[in-house]
One Martini backbone bead per residue (centre of mass of N, CA, C, O) as a GRO file, in nm:
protein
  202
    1UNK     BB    1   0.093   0.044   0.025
    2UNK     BB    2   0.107   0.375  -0.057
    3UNK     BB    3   0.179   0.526   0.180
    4UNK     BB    4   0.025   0.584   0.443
    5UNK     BB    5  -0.097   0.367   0.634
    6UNK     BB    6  -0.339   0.515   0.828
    7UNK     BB    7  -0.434   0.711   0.597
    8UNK     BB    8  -0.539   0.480   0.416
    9UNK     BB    9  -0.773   0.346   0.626
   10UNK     BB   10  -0.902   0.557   0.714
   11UNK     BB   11  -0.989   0.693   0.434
   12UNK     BB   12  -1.152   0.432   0.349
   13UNK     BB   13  -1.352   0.434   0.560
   14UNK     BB   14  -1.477   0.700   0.509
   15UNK     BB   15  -1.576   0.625   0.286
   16UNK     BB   16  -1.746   0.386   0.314
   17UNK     BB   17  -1.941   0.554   0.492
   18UNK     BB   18  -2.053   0.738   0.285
   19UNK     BB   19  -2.166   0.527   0.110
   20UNK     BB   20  -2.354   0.414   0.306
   21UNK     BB   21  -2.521   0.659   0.389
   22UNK     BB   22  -2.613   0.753   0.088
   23UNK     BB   23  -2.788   0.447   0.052
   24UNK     BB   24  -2.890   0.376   0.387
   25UNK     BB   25  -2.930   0.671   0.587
   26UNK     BB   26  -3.066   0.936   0.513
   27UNK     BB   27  -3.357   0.811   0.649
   28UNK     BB   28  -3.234   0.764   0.936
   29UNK     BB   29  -3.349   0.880   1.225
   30UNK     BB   30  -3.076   0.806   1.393
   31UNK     BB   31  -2.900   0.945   1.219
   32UNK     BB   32  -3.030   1.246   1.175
   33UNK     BB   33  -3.043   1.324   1.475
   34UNK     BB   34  -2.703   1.313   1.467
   35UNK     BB   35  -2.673   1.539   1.229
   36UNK     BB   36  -2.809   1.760   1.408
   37UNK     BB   37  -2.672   1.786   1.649
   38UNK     BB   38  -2.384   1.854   1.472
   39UNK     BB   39  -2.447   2.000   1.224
   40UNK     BB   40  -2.308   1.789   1.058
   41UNK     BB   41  -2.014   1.829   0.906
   42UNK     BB   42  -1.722   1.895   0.904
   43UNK     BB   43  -1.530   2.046   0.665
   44UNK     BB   44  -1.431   1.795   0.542
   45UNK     BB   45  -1.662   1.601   0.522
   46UNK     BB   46  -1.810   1.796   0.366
   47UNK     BB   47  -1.660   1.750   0.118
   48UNK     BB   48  -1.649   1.404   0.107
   49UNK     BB   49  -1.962   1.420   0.037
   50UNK     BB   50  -1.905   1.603  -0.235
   51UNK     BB   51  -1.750   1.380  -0.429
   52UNK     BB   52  -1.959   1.213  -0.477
   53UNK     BB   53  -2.243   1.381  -0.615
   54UNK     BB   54  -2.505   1.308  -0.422
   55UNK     BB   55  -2.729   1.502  -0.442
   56UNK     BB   56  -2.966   1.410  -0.339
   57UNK     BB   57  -2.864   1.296  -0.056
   58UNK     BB   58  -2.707   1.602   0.019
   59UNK     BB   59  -3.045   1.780  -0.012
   60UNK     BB   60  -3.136   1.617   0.260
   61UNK     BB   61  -2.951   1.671   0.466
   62UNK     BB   62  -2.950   2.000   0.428
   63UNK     BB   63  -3.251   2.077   0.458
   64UNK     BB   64  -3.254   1.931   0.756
   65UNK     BB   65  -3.106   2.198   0.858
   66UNK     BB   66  -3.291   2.432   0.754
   67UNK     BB   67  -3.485   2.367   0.899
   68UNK     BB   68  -3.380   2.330   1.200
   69UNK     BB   69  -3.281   2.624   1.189
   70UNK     BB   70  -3.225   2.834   0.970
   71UNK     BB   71  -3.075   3.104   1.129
   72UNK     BB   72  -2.896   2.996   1.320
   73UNK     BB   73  -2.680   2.899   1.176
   74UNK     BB   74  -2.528   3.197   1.213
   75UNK     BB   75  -2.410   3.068   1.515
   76UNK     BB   76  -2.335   2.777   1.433
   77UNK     BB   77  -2.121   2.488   1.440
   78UNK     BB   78  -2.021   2.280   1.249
   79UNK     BB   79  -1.914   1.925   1.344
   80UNK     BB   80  -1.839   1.929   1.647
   81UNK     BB   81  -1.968   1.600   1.656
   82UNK     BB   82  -1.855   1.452   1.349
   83UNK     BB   83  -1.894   1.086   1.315
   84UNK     BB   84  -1.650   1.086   1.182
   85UNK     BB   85  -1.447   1.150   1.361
   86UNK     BB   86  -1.522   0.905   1.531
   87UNK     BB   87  -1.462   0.711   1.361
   88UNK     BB   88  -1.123   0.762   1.310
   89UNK     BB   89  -1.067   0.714   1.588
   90UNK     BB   90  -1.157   0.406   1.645
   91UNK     BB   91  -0.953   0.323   1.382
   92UNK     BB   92  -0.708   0.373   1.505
   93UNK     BB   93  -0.715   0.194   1.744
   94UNK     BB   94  -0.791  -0.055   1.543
   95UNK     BB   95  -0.505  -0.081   1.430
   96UNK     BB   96  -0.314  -0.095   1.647
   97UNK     BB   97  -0.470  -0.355   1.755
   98UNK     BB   98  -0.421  -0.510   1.473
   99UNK     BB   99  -0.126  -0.523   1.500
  100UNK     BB  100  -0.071  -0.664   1.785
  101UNK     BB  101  -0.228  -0.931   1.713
  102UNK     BB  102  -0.090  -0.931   1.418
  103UNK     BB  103   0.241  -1.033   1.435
  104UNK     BB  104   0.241  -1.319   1.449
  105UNK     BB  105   0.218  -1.267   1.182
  106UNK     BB  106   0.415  -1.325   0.846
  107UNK     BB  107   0.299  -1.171   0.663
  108UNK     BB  108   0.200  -0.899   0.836
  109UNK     BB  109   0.501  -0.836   0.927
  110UNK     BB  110   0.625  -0.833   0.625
  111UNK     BB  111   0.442  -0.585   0.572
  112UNK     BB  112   0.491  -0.370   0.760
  113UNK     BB  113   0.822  -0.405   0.671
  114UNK     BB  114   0.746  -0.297   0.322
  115UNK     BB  115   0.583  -0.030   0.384
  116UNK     BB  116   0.621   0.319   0.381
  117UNK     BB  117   0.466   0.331   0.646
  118UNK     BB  118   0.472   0.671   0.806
  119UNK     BB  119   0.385   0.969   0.874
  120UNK     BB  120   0.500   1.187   1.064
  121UNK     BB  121   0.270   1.242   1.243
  122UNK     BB  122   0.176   0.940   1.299
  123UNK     BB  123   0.430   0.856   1.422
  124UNK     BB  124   0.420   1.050   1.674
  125UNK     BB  125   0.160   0.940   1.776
  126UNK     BB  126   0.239   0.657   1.786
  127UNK     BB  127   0.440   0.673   1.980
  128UNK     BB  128   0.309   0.790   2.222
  129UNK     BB  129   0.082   0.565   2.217
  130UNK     BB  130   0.269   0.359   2.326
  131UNK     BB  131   0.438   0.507   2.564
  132UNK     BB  132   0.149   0.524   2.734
  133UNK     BB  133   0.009   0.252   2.748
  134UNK     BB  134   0.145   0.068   2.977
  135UNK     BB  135   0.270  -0.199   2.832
  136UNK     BB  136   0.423  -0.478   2.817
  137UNK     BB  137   0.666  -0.556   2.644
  138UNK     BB  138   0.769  -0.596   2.294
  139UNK     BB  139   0.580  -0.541   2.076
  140UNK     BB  140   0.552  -0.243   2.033
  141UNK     BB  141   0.846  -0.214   1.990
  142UNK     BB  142   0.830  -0.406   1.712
  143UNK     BB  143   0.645  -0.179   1.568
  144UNK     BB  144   0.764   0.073   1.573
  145UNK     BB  145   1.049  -0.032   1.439
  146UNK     BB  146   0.892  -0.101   1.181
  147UNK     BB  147   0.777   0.179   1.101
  148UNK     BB  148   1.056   0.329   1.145
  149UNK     BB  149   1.183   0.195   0.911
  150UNK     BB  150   0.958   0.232   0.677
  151UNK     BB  151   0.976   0.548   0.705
  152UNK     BB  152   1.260   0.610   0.647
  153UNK     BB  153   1.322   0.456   0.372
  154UNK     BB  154   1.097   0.660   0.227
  155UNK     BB  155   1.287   0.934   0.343
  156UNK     BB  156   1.555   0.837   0.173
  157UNK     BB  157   1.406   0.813  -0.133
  158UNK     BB  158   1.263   1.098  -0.179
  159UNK     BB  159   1.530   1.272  -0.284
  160UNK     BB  160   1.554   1.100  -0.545
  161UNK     BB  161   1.286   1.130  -0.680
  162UNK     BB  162   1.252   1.434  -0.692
  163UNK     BB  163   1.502   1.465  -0.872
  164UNK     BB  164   1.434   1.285  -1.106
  165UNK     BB  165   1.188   1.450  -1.189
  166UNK     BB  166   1.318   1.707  -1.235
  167UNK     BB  167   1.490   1.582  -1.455
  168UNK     BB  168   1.248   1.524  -1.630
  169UNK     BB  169   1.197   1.861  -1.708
  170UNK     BB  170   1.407   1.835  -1.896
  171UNK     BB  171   1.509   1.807  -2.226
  172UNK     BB  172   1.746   1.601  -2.195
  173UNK     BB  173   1.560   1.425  -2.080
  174UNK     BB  174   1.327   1.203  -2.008
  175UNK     BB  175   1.004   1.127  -1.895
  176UNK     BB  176   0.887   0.987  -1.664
  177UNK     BB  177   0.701   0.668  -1.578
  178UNK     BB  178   0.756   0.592  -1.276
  179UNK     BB  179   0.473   0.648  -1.073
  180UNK     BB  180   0.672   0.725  -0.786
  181UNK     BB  181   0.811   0.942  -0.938
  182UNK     BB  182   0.540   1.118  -1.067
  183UNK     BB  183   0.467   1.079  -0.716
  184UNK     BB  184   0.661   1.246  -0.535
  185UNK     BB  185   0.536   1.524  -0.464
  186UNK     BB  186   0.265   1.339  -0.292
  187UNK     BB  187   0.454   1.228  -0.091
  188UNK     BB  188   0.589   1.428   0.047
  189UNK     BB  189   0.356   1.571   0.183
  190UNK     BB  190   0.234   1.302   0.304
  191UNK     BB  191   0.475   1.247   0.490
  192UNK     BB  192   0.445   1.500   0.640
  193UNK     BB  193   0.123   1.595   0.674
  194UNK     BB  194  -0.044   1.407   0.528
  195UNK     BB  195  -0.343   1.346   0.419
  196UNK     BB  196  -0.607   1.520   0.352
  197UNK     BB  197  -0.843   1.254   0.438
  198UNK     BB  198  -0.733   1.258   0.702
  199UNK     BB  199  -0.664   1.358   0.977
  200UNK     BB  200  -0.518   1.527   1.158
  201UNK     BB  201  -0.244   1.487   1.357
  202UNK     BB  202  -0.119   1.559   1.663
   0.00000   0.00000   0.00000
């Protein structure tokens, strides 16, 4: 998987609950209960679900709040409590938690020790959450040094990718055609500050 662990899993889980919102909960009263009570989702998820382009469903779920609010909304902040926002909070823990439970299989084990890694940021937080889990044993030091060895990695093949690409663009190169040099750039950023689509981590 290309790009930070942590980055690509929970935005995909944040993908595929907006896909099954938009299909199977927009009429569900115990959604919309939650939905008016947040006024909506947070700045980044109400974008995630206008890429959808899910018109229908997306101008039910708005309706709901102009109908519910109408002028207050100009004093309310929309989603303070953002459902998404929470979903990706439980998904971080639970990726954490089956980090530990499988890594004594070899395949789980050899697959996180060959990935991007993870972003700095998602590092530092990673690094934060073993140090004061205050788990005893092994496991999760032996998971921290595999995914710090796998963003070193990373680390330190970005900035040869990036001049291979720059040399890319002289007129006596050859134009990039391997797809880590010609999305160098797009890894740059999200190695230091995270995907878009993830939430910023702490």
């Amino acid at each position: 998987m290309p790009g930070c662990l942590l980055c690509a899993l929970i935005s995909s889980h944040v993908r595929r609950s907006i896909e099954f919102l938009l299909w199977e909960r927009v009429n569900d009263p115990c959604f919309r209960a939650e939905w008016r009570a947040a006024v909506g989702f947070c700045h980044r998820h109400a974008w995630m679900l206008a890429e959808r382009q899910d018109e229908f469903g997306t101008a039910i779920l708005y309706l709901d709040l102009y109908k519910s609010y109408g002028e207050g909304l100009t004093v309310r902040r929309p989603g303070d409590s953002c459902s998404l926002c929470n979903e990706e909070a439980a998904t971080f823990k639970f990726v954490l938690q089956e980090m530990q439970r499988r890594w004594d299989e070899p395949a789980f084990a050899t697959a996180i020790r060959e990935c991007d890694g993870l972003c700095l940021p998602h590092l530092r937080m990673v690094r934060r959450r073993l140090q004061v889990s205050g788990r005893r044993g092994c496991l999760p030091r032996e998971i921290l040094n595999a995914l710090t060895d796998a963003t070193l990695r990373t680390l330190r093949q970005l900035p040869g990718d990036l001049h291979q690409l720059i040399e890319s663009f002289d007129y006596q190169h050859t134009r990039a055609t391997d797809l880590r040099i010609k999305l160098s750039w797009r890894r740059a950023i999200e190695q230091l500050a995270g995907s878009r689509y993830a939430p910023a981590p702490e």
